[in-house]
DRENNU-302793 format. One line per field, with one value per atom (N, C-alpha, C, O, CB): residue in one letter; atom name; y, x, z. Coordinates in nm, 2 decimals, always signed. Each point is the difference from the previous one (the first is absolute). Glycine has a CB too. Example, Ala and Ser with C-alpha at 12.3 -4.5 7.8 and 13.67 -1.06 7.14 Angstrom:
2
rest: [A|A|A|A|A|S|S|S|S|S]
atom: [N|CA|C|O|CB|N|CA|C|O|CB]
y: [-0.57|+0.12|+0.12|+0.00|-0.12|+0.23|+0.11|+0.11|+0.11|-0.17]
x: [+1.32|-0.09|+0.09|+0.10|-0.29|+0.15|+0.09|-0.08|+0.05|+0.07]
z: [+0.78|+0.00|+0.00|+0.07|+0.05|-0.19|+0.00|+0.08|+0.01|-0.23]
end
This chain:
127
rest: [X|X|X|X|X|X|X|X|X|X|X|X|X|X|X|X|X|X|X|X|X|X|X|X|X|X|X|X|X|X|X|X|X|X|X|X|X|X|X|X|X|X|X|X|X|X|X|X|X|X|X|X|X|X|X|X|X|X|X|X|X|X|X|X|X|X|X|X|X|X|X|X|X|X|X|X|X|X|X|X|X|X|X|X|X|X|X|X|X|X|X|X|X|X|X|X|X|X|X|X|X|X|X|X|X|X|X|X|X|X|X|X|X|X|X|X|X|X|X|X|X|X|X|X|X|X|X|X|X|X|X|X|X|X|X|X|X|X|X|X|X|X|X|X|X|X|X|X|X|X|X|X|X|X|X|X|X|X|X|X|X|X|X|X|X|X|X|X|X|X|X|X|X|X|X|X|X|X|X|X|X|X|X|X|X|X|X|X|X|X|X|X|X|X|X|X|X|X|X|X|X|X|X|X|X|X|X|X|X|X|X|X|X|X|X|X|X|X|X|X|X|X|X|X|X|X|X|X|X|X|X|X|X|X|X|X|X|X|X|X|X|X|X|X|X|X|X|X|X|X|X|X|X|X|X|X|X|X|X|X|X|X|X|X|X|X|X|X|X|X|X|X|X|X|X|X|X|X|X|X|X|X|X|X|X|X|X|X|X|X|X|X|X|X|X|X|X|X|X|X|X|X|X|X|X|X|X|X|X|X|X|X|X|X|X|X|X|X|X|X|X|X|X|X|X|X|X|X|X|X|X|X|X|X|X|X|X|X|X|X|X|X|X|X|X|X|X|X|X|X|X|X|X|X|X|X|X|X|X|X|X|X|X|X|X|X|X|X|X|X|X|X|X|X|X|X|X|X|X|X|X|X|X|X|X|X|X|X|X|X|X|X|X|X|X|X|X|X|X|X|X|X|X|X|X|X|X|X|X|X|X|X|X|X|X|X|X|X|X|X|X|X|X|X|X|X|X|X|X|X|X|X|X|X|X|X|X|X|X|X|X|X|X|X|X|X|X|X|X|X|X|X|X|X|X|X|X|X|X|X|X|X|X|X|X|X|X|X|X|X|X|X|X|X|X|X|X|X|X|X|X|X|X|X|X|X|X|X|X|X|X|X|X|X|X|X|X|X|X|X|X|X|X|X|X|X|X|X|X|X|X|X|X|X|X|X|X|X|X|X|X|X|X|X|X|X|X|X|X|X|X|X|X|X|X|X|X|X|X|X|X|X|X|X|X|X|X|X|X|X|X|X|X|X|X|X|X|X|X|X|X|X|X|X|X|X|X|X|X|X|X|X|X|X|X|X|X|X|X|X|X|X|X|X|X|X|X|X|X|X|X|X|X|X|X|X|X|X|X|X|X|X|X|X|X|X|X|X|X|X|X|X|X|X|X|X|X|X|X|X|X|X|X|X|X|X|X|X|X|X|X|X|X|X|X]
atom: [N|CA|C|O|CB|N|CA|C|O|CB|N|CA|C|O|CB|N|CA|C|O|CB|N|CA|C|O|CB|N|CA|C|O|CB|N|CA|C|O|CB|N|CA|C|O|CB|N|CA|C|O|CB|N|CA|C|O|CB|N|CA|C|O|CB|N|CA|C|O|CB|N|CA|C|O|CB|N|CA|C|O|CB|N|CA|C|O|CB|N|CA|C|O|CB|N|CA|C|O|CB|N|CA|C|O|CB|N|CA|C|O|CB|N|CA|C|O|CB|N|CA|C|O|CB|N|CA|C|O|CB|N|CA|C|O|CB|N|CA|C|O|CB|N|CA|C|O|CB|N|CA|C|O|CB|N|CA|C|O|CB|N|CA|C|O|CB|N|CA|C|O|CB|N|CA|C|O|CB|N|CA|C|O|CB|N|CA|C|O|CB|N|CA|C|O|CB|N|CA|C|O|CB|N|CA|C|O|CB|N|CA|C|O|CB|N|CA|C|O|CB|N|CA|C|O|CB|N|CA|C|O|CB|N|CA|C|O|CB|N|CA|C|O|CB|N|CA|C|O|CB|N|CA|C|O|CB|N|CA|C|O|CB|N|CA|C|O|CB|N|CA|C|O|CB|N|CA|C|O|CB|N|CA|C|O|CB|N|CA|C|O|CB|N|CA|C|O|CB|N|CA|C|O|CB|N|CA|C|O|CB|N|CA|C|O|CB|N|CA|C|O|CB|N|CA|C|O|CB|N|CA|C|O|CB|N|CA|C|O|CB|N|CA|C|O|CB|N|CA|C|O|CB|N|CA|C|O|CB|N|CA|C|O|CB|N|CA|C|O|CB|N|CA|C|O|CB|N|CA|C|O|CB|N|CA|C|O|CB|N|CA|C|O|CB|N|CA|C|O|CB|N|CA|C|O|CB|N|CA|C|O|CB|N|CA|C|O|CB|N|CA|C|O|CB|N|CA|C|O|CB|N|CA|C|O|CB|N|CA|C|O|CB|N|CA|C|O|CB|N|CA|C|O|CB|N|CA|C|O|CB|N|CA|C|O|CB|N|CA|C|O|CB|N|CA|C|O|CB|N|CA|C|O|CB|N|CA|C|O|CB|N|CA|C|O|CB|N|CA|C|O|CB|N|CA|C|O|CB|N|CA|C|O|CB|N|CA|C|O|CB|N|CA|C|O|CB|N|CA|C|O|CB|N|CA|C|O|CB|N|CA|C|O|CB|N|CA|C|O|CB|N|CA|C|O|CB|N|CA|C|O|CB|N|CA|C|O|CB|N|CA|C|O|CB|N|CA|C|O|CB|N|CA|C|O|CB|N|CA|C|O|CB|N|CA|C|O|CB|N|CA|C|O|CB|N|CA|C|O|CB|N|CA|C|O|CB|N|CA|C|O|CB|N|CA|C|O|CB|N|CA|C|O|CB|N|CA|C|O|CB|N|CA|C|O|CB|N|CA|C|O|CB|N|CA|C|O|CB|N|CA|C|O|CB|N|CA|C|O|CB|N|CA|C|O|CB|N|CA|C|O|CB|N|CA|C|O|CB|N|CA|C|O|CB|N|CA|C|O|CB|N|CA|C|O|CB|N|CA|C|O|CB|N|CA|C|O|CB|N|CA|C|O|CB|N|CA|C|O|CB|N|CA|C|O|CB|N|CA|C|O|CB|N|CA|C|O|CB|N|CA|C|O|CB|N|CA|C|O|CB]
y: [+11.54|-0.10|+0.07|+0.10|-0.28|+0.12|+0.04|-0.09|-0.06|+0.26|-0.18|-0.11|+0.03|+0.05|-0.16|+0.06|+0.02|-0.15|-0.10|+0.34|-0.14|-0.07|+0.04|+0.11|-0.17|-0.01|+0.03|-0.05|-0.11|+0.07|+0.19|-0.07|+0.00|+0.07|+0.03|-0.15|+0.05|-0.07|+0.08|+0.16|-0.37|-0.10|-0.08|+0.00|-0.02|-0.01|-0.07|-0.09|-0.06|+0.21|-0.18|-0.06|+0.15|+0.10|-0.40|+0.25|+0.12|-0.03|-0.04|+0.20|-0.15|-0.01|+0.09|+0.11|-0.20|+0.02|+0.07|+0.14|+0.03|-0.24|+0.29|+0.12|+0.13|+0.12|-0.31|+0.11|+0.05|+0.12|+0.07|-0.32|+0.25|+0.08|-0.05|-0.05|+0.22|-0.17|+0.02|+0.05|-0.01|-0.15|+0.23|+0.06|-0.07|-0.03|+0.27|-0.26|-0.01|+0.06|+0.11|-0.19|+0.04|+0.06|-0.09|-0.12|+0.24|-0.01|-0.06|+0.12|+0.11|-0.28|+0.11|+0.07|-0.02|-0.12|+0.08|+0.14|-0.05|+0.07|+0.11|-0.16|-0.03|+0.04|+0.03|-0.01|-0.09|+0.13|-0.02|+0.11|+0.08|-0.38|+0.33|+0.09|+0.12|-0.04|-0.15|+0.28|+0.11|-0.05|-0.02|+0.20|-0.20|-0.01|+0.08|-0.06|-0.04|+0.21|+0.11|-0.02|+0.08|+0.12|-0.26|-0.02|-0.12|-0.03|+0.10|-0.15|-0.13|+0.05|+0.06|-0.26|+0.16|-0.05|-0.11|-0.08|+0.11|-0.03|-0.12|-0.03|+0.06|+0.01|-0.19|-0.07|-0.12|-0.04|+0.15|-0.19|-0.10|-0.12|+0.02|+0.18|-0.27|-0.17|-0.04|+0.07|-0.16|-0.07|-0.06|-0.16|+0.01|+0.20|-0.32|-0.14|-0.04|+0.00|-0.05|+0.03|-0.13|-0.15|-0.03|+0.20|-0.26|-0.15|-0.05|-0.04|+0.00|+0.04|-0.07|+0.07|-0.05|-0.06|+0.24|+0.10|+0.08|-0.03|+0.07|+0.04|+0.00|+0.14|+0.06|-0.25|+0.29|+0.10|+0.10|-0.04|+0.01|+0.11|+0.10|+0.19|+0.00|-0.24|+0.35|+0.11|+0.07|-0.06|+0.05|+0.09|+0.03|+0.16|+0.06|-0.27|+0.29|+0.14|+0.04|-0.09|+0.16|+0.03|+0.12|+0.11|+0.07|-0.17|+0.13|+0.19|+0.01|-0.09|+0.22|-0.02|+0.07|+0.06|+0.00|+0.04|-0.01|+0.04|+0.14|+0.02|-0.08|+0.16|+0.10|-0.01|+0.09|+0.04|-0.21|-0.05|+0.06|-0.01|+0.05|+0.00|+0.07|-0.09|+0.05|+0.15|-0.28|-0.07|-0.16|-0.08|+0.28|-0.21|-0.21|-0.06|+0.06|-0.03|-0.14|-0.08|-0.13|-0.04|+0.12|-0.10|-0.12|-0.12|+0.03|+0.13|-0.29|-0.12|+0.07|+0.07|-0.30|+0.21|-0.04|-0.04|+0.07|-0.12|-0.05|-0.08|+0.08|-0.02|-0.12|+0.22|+0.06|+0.17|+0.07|-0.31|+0.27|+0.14|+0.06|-0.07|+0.02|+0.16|+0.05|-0.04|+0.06|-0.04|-0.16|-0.06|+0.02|+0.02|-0.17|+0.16|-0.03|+0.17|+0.09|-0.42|+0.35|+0.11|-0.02|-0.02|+0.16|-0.11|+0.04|+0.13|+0.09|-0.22|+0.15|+0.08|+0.00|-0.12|+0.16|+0.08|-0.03|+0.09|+0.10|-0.24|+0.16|+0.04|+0.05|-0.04|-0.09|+0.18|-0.01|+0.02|-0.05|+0.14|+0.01|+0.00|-0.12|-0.04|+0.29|-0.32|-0.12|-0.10|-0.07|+0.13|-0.06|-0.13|-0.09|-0.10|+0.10|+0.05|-0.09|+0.01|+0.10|-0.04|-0.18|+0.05|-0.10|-0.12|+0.24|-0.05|-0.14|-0.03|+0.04|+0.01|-0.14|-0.03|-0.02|-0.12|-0.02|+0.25|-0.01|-0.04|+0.05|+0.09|-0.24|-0.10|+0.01|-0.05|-0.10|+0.22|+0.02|-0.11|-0.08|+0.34|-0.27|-0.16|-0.10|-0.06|+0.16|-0.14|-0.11|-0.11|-0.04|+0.11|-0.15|-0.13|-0.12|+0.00|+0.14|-0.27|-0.10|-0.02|+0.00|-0.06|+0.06|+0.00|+0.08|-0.04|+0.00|+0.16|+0.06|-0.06|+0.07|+0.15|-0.34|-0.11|-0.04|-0.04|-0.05|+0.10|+0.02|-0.01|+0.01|+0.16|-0.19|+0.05|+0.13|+0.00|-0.23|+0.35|+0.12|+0.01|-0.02|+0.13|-0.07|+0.06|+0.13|+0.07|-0.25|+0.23|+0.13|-0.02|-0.08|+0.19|+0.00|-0.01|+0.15|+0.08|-0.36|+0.32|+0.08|+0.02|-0.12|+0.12|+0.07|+0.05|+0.11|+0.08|-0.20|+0.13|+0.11|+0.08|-0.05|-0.07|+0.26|+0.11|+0.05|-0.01|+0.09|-0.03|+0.16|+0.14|+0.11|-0.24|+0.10|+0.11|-0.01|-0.10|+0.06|+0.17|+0.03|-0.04|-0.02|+0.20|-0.19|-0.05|-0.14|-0.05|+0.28|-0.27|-0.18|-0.12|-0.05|+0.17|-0.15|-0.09|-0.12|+0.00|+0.17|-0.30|-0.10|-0.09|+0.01|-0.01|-0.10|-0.09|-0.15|-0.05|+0.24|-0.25|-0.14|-0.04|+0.02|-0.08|+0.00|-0.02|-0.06|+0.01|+0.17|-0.29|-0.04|+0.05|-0.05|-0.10|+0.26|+0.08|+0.05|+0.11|-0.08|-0.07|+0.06|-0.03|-0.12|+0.14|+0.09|-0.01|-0.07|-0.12|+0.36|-0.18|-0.14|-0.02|+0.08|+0.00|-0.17|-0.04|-0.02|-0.02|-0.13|+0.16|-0.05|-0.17|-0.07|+0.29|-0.26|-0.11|-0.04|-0.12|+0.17|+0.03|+0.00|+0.04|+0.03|-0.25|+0.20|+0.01|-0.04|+0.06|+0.13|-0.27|-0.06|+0.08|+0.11|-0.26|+0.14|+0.05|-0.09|-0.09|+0.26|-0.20|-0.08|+0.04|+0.00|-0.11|+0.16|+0.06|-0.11|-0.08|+0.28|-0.24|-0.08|+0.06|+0.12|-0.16|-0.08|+0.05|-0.03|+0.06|-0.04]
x: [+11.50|-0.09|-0.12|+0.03|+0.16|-0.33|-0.06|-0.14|-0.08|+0.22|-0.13|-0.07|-0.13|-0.01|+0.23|-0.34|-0.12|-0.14|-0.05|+0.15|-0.10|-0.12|-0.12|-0.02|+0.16|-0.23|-0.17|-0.05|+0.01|-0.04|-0.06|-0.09|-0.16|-0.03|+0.21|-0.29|-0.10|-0.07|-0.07|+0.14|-0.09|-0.06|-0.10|-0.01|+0.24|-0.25|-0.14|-0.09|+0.01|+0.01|-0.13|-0.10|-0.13|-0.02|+0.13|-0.17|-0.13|-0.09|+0.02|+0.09|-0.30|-0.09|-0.05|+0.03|-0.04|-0.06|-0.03|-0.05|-0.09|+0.05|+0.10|-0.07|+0.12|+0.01|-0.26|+0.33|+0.08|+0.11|-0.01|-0.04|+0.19|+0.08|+0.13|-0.01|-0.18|+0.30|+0.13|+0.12|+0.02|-0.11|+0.18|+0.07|+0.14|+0.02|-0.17|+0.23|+0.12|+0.11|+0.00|-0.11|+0.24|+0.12|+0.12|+0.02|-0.14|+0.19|+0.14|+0.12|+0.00|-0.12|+0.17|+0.17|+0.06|+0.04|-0.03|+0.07|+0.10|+0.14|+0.00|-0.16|+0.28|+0.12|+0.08|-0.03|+0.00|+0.16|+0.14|-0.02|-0.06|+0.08|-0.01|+0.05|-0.12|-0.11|+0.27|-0.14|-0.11|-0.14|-0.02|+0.23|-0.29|-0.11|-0.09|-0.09|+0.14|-0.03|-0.08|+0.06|-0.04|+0.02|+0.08|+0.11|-0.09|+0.02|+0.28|-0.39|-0.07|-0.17|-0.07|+0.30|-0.25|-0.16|-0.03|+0.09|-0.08|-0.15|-0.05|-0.11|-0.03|+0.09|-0.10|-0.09|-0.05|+0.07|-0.01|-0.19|-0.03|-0.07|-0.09|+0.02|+0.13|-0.05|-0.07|-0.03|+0.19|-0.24|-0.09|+0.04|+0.06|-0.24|+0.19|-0.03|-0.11|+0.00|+0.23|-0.32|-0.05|+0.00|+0.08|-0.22|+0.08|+0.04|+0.00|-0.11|+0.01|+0.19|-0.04|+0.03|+0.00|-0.16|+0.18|-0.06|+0.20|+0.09|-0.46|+0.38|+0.12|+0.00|-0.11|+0.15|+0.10|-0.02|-0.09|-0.05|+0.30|-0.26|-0.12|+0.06|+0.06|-0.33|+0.26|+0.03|-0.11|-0.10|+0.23|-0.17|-0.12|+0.02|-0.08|+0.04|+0.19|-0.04|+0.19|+0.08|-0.41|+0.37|+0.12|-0.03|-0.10|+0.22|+0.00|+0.00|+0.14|+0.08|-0.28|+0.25|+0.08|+0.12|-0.05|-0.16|+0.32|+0.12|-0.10|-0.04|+0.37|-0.37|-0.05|-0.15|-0.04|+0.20|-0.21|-0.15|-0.13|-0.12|+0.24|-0.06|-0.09|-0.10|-0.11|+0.30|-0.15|-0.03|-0.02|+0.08|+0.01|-0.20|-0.06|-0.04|-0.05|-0.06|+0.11|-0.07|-0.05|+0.05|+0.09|-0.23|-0.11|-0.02|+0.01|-0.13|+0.09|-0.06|-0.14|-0.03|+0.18|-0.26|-0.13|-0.09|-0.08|+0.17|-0.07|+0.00|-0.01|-0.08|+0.21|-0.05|-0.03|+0.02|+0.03|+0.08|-0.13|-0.02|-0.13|-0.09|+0.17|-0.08|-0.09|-0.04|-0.08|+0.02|+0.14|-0.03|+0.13|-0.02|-0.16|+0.30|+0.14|+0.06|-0.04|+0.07|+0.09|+0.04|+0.14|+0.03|-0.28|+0.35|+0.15|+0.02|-0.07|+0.14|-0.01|+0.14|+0.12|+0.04|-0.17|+0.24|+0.06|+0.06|-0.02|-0.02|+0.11|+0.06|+0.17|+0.06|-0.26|+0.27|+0.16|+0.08|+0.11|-0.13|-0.04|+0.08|-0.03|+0.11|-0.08|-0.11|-0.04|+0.11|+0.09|-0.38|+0.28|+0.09|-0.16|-0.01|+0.40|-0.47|-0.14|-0.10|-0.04|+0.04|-0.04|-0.15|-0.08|+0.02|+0.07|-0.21|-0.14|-0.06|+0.01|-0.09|+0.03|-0.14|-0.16|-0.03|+0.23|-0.28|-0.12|-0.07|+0.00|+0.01|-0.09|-0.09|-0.13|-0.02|+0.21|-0.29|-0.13|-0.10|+0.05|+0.02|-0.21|-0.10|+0.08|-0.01|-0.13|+0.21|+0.05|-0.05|-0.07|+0.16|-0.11|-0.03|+0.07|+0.12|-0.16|-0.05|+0.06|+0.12|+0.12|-0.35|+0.20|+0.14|+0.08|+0.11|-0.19|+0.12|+0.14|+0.05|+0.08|-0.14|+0.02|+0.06|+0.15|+0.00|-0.25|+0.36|+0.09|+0.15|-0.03|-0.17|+0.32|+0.12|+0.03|+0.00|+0.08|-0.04|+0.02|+0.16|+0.06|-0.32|+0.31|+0.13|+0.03|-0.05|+0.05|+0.09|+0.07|+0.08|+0.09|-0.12|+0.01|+0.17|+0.03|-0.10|+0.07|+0.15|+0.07|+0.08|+0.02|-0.05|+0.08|+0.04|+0.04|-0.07|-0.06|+0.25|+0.08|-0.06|-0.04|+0.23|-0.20|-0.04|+0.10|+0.09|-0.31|+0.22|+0.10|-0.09|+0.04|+0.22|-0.37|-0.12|-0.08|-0.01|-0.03|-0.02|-0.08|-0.14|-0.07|+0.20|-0.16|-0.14|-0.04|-0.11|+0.12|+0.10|+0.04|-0.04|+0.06|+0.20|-0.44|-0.07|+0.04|+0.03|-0.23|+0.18|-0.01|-0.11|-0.05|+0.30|-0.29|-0.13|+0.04|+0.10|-0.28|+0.09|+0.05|+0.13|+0.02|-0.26|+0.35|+0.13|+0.06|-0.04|+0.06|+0.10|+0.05|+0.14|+0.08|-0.24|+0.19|+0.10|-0.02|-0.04|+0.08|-0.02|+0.03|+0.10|+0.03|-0.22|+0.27|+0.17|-0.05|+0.03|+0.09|-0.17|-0.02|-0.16|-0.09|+0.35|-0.28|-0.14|+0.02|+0.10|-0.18|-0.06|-0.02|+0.01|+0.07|-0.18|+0.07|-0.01|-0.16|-0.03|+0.26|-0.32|-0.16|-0.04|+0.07|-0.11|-0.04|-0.15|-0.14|-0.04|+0.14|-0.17|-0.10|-0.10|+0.03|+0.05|-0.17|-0.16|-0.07|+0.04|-0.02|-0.16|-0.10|-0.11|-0.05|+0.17|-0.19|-0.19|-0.06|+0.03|-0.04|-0.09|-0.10|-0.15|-0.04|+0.22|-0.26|-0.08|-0.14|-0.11|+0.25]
z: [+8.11|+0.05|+0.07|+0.07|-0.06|-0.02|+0.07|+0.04|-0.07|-0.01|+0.21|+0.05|+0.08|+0.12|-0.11|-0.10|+0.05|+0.05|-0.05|-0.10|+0.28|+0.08|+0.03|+0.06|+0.02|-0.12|-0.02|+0.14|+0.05|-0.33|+0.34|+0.12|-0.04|-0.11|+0.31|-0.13|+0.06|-0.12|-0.07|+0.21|-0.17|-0.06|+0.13|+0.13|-0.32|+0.15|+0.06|-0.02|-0.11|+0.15|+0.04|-0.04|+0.00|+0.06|+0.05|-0.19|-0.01|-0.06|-0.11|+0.11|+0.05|-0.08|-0.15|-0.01|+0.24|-0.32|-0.10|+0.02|+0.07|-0.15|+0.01|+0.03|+0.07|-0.04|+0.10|+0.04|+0.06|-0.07|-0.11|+0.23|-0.01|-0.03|+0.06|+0.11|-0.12|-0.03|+0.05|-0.07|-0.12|+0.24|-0.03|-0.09|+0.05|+0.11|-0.17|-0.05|-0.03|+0.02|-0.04|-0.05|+0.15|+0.04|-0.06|+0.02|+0.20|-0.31|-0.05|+0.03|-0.04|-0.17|+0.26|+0.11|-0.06|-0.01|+0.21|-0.31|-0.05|+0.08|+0.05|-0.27|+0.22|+0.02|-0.08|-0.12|+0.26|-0.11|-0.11|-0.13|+0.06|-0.02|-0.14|-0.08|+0.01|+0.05|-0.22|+0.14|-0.02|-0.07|-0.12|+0.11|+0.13|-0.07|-0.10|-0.06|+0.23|-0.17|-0.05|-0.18|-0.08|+0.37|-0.31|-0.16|-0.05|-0.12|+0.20|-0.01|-0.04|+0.02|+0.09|+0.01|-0.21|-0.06|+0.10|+0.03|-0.30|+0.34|+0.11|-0.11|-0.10|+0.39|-0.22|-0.02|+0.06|+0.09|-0.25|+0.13|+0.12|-0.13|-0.07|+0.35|-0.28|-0.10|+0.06|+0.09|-0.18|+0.09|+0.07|-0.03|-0.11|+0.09|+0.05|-0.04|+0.08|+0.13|-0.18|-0.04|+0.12|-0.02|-0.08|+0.14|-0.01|-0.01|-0.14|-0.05|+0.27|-0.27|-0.16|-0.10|-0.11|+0.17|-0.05|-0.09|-0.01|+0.08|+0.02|-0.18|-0.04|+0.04|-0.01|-0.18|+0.24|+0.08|-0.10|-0.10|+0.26|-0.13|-0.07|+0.05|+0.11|-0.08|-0.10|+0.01|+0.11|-0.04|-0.22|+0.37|+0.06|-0.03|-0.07|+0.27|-0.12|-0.06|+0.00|+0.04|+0.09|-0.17|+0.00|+0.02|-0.04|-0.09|+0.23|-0.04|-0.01|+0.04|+0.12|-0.23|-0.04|+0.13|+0.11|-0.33|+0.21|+0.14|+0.06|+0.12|-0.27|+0.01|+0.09|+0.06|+0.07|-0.19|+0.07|+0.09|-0.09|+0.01|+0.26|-0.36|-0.08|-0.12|-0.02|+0.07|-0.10|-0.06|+0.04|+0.06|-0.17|+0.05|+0.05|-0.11|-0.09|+0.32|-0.23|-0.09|+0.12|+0.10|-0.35|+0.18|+0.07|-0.07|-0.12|+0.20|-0.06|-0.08|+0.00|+0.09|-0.01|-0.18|-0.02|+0.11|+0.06|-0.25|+0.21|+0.15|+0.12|+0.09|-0.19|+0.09|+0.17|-0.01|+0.09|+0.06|-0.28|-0.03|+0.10|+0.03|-0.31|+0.32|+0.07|+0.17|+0.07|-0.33|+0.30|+0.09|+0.08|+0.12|-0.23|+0.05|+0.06|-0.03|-0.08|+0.02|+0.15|-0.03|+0.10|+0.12|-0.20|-0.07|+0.05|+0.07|-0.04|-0.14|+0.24|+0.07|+0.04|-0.01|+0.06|+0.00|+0.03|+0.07|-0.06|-0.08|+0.23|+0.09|+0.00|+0.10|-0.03|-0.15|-0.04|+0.12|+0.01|-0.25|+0.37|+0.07|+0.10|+0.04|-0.09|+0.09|+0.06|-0.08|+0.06|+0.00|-0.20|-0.10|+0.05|+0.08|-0.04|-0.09|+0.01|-0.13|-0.07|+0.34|-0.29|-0.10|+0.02|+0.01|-0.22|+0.21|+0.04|-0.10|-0.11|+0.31|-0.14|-0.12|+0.07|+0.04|-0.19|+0.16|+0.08|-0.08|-0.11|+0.24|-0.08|-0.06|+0.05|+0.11|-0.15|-0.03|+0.04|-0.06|-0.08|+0.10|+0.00|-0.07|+0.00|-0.11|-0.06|+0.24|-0.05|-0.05|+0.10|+0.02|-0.21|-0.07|+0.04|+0.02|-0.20|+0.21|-0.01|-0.11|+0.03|+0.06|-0.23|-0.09|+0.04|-0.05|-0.12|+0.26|+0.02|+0.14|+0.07|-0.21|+0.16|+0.08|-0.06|-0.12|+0.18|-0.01|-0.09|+0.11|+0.12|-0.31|+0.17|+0.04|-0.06|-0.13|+0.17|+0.03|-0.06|+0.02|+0.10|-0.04|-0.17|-0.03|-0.02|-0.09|+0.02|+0.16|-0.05|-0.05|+0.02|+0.09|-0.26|-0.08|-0.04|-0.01|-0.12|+0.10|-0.05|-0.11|-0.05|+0.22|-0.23|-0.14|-0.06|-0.05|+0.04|+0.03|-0.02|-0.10|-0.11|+0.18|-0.04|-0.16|+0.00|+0.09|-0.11|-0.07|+0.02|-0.04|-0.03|-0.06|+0.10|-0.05|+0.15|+0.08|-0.41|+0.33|+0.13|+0.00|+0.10|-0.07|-0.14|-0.04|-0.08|-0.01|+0.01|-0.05|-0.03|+0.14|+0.10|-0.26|+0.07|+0.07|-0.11|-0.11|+0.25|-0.03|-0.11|+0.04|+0.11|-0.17|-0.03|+0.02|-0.03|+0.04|-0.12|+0.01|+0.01|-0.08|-0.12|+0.14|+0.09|-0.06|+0.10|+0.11|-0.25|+0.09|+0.08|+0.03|+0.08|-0.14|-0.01|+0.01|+0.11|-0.01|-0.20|+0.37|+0.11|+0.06|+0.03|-0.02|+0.03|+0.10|+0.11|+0.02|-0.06|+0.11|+0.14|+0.06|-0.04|+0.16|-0.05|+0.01|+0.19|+0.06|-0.36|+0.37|+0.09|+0.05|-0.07|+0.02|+0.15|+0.05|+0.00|+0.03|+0.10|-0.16|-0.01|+0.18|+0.10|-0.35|+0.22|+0.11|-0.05|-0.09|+0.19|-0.05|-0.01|-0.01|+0.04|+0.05|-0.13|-0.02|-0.01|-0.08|-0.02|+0.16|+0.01|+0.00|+0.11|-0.02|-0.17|+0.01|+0.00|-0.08|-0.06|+0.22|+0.07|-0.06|+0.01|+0.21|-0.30|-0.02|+0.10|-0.02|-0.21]
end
């Protein structure tokens, strides 16, 4: 089992910045693929970015390619999501989720094939 919590959501004007924090606990984290989803009001969850157990590898949505950027931290059991220009549309509930590989470089993208998910954190860009 493993159980993860996302901080450092907010409110923020257009243009802005905040970065994201997911804590994970319980089985070895460094063996799971992270990643961070999005819902926002109405709209059905959506993929934003992954990286891979050894950090080496990411994939991004379209959407926030060039603007957003994963990491991750294995001895923390941490990975963010820094969110640079923010846009009104990436107003959103942000989800961390995870996903077992067994490869060091095994990123994944839009799927609903994820082992466990966050509780979210809010995002709000203000235009």
């Amino acid at each position: 089992q493993v159980q993860l919590v996302e901080s450092g959501g907010g409110l923020v004007q257009a243009g802005g910045s905040l970065r994201l924090s997911c804590a994970a606990s319980g089985r070895t984290f460094s063996r799971y693929a992270m990643g961070w989803f999005r819902q926002a009001p109405g709209k059905e969850r959506e993929f934003v970015a992954a990286i891979s157990w050894s950090g080496g590898h990411t994939y991004y949505a379209d959407s926030v390619k060039g603007r957003f950027t994963i990491s991750r931290d294995n001895a923390k059991n941490t990975v963010y999501l820094q969110m640079n220009s923010l846009k009104p549309e990436d107003t959103a509930v942000y989800y961390c989720a995870a996903k077992i590989t067994y490869n060091s470089g095994t990123v994944f993208g839009p799927t609903n094939d994820i082992d466990y998910w966050g509780q979210g954190t809010q995002v709000t860009v203000s235009s």
